[in-house]
C-alpha positions in Angstrom: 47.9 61.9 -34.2 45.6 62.6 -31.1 45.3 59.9 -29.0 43.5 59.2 -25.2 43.9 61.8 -22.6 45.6 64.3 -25.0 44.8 67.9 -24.0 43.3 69.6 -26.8 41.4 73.2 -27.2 38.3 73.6 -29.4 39.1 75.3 -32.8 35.3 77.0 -33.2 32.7 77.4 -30.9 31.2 73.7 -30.8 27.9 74.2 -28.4 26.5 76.8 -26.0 28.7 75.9 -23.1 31.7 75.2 -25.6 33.5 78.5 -27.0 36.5 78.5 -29.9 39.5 78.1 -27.4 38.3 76.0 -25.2 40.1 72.9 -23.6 39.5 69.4 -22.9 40.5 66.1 -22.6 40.3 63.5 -25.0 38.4 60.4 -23.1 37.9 58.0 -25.9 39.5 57.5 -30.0 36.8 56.5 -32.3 37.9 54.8 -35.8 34.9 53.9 -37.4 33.0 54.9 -39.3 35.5 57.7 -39.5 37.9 59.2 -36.8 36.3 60.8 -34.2 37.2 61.9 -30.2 35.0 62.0 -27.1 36.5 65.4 -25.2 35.6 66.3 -21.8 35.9 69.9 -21.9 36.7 72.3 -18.7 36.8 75.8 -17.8 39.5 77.0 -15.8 38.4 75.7 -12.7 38.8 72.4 -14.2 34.9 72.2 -14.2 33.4 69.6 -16.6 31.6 71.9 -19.0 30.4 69.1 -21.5 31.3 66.1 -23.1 31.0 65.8 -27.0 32.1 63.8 -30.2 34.3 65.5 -32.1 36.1 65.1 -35.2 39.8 66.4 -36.4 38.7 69.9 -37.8 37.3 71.0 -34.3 40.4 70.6 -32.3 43.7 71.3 -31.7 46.4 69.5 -30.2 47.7 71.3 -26.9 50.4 68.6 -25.2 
């Protein structure tokens, strides 16, 4: 189970600035109304590229 400040990596191409592959910390665990994660993704400058509410199909587990 993914769980706060897991680093995960985007499994599609989720916005502009966020390509398939791309990785990010999970910031917050939402339960309801279903499971969801806030990730703060980065490039590899450790950048903050976006933020966004995710769900279980869109990332990957990294850690």
């Amino acid at each position: 189970m993914i769980k706060e400040y897991d680093v995960v990596k985007s499994t599609k191409a989720l916005s502009d600035a966020i390509a398939a592959g791309c990785k990010g910390a999970v910031v917050m665990v939402h339960t309801e109304p279903t499971i969801g994660y806030e990730v703060e993704f980065v490039d590899d400058n450790g950048e903050t590229l976006d933020v966004l509410t995710v769900y279980p199909d869109d990332i990957q587990l990294l850690n």
